[in-house]
C-alpha positions as CSV (number, residue, x, y, z in Angstrom):
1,X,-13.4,25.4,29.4
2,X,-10.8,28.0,31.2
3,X,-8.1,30.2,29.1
4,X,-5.2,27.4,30.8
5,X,-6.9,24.3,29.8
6,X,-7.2,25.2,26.5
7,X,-3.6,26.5,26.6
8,X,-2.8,23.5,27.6
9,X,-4.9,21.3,25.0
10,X,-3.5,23.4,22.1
11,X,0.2,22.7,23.2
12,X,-1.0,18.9,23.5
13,X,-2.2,18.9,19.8
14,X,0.1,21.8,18.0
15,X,3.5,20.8,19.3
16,X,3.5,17.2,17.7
17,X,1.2,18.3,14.7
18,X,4.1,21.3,14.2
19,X,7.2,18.7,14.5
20,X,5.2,16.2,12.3
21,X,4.2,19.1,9.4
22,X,7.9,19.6,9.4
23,X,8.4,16.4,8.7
24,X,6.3,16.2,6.0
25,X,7.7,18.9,4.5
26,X,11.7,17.5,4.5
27,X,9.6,13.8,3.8
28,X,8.9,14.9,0.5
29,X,12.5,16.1,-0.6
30,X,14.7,14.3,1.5
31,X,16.8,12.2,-0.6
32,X,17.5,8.5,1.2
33,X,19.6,5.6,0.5
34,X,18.7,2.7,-0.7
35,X,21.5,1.0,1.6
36,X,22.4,2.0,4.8
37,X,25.6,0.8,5.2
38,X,29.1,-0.4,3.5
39,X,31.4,-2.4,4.5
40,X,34.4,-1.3,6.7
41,X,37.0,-2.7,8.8
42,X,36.4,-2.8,12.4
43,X,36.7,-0.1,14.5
44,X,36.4,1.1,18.3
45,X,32.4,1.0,19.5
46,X,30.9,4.1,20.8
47,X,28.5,3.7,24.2
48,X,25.1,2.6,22.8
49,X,26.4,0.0,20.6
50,X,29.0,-1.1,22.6
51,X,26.5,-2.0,25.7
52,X,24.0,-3.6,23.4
53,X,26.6,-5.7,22.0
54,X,27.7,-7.3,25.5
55,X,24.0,-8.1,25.6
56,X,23.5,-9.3,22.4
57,X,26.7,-11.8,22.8
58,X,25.1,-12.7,26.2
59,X,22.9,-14.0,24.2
60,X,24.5,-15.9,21.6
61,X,24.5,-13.2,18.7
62,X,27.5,-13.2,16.7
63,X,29.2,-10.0,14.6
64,X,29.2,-10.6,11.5
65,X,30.7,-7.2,9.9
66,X,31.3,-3.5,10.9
67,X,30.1,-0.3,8.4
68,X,30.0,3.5,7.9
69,X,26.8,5.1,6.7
70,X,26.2,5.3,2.8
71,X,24.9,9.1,3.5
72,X,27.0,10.3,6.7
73,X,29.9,8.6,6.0
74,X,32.0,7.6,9.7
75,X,29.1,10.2,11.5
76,X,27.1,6.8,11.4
77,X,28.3,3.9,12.2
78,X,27.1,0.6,12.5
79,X,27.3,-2.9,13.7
80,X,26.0,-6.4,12.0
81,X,25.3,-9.4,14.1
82,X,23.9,-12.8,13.6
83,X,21.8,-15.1,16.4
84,X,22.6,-18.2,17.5
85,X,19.7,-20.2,15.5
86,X,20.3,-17.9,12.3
87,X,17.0,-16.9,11.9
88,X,17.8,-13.2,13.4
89,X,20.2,-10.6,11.8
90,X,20.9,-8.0,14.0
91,X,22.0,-3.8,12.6
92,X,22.8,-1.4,15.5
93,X,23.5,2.2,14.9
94,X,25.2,5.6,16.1
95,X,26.2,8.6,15.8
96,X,25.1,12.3,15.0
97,X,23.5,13.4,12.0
98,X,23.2,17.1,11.7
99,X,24.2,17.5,15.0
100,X,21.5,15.5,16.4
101,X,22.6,12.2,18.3
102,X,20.8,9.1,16.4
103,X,21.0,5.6,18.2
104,X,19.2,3.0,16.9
105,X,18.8,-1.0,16.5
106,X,17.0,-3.2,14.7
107,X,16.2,-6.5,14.0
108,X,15.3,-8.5,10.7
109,X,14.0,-11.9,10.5
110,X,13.2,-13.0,7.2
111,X,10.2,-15.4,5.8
112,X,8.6,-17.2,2.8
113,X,7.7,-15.3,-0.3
114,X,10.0,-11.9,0.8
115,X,8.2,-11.2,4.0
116,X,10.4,-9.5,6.3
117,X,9.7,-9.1,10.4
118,X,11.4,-5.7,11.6
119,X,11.5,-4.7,15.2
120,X,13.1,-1.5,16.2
121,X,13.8,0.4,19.3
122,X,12.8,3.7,17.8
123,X,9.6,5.6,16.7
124,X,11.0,6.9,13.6
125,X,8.8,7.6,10.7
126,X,6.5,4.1,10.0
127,X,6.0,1.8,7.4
128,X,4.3,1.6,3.6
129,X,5.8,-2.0,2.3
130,X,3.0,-3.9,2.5
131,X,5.7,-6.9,3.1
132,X,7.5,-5.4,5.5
133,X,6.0,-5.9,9.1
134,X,7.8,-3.2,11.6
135,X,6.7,-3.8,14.9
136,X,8.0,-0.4,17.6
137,X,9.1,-0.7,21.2
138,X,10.9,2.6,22.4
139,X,14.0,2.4,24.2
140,X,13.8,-1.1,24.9
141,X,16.7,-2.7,25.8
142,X,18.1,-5.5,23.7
143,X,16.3,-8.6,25.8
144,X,13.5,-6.8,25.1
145,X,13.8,-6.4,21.9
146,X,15.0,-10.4,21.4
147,X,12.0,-11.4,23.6
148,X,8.9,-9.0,20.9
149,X,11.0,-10.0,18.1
150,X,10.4,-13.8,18.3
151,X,7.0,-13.3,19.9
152,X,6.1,-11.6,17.0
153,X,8.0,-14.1,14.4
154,X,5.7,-17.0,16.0
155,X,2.7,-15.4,13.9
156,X,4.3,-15.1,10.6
157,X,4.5,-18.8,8.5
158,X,7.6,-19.9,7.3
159,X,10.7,-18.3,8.5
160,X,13.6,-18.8,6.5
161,X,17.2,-18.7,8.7
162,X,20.0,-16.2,7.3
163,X,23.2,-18.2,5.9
164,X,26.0,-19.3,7.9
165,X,27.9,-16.1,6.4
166,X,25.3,-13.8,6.3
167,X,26.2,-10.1,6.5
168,X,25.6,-7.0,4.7
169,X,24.9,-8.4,1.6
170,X,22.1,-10.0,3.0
171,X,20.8,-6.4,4.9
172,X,21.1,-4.7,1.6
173,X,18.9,-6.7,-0.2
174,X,16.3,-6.7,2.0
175,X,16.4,-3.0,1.7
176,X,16.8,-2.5,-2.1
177,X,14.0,-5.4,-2.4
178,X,12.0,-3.2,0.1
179,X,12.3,-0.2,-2.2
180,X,11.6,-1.3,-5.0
181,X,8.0,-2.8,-4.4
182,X,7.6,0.8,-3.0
183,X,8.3,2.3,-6.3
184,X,6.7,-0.3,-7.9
185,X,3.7,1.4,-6.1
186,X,4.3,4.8,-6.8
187,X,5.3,5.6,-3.4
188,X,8.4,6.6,-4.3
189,X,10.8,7.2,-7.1
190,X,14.8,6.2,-7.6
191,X,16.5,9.7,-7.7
192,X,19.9,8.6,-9.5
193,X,20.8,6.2,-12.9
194,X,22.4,3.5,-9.9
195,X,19.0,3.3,-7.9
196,X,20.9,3.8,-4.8
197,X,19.2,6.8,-3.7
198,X,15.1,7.4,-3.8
199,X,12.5,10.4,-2.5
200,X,9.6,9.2,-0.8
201,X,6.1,10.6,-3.1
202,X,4.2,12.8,-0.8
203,X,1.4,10.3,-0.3
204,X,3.8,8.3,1.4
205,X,5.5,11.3,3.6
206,X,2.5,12.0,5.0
207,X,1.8,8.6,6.2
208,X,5.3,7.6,7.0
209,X,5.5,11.2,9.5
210,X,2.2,12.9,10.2
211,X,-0.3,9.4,10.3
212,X,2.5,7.4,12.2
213,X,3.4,9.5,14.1
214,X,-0.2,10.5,15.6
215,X,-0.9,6.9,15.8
216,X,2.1,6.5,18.0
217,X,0.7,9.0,20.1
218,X,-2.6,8.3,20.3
219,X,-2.6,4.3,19.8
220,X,0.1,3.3,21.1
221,X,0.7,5.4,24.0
222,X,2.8,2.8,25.5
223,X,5.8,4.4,23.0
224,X,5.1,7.9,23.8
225,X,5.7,7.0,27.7
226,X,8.8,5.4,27.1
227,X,10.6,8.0,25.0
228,X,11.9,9.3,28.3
229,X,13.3,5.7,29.5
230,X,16.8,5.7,29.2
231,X,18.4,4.2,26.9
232,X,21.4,1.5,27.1
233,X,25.0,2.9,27.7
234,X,28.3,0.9,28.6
């Protein structure tokens, strides 16, 4: 093997494993809310989630509430929705966090006996609730997204729809339920009297980064090709 091939192979393997270790590391500090939103009034749309709202509404999702970031504040915004058929809640995010653009959204369908179906449009760190099935496609656009989502909700039994006036109560309790069968677990721990805030154990860190994220390079390459697609923009 030449002097450039292994150059090459050692920048294939210790770039990722270098982002990934850092990671880790913030993994196992990092303090994260239990909810990722409140409540706010409405307010004008940046690019991202402007454009996937014209495509979610071509498609019969409705908004169902506006919010700021429990964390970041009006850095982070984000958008609620509900499909036609209720059985499909809707969270699309944006803005910058630590100077860093973050653009993100996600969909929740809920079933029998808490299980939860989420499908995201971003590789982010992976998943340890052993109820929680998160299913990844990269930049996809939001027919995408719509079209994996219920593919994927055919396999699970008894989907339960949202309520007529579902909104962010309903998000947060999927997410607080979430957390606490992960603490339940010893996977992570509630950092403040309120349980609104929780550090991930180190177990779980190094799942969540450095185990996900080589899987998403090495089994599902079909995520690591698309993080150069662009992503929607009005």
């Amino acid at each position: 093997m030449d002097t450039q091939t292994i150059l090459l192979f050692a920048a294939v393997i210790g770039l990722p494993l270098l982002l990934l270790t850092s990671a880790f590391i913030v993994g196992c500090f990092e303090k994260h809310p239990v909810r990722m939103f409140n409540a706010s009034p409405p307010f004008e749309l940046p690019s991202y989630s402007r454009a996937m709202l014209l495509h979610a509404q071509s498609l019969g999702f409705e908004p169902r509430g506006y919010g700021v970031h429990t964390k970041y504040g009006d850095k982070v915004v984000g958008l609620l929705l509900r499909s036609a058929d209720g059985y499909v809640m809707v969270l699309i995010g944006e803005g910058t966090i630590i100077g860093m653009t973050t653009r993100k959204t996600l969909l929740f369908s809920q079933f029998a006996e808490d299980r939860i179906l989420l499908t995201v449009d971003e590789a982010g760190t992976g998943e340890i609730d052993d109820k929680t099935t998160r299913q990844i496609v990269t930049n996809a656009s939001f027919e995408e997204l719509v079209q994996k989502h219920y593919t994927r909700a055919q396999t699970i039994p008894l989907p339960q729809p949202f309520l007529p006036n579902a909104g962010w109560n309903e998000i947060d309790d999927i997410y607080r339920k979430r957390c606490d069968r992960i603490v339940a677990r010893g996977l992570a721990r509630y950092v403040d009297a309120a349980r609104e805030m929780f550090c991930y154990a180190p177990a779980a860190a190094f799942r969540l980064t450095i185990v996900h994220g080589f899987g998403q390079i090495f089994l599902k390459p079909s995520n690591l090709w698309r993080t150069h697609k662009r992503r929607p923009s009005a």
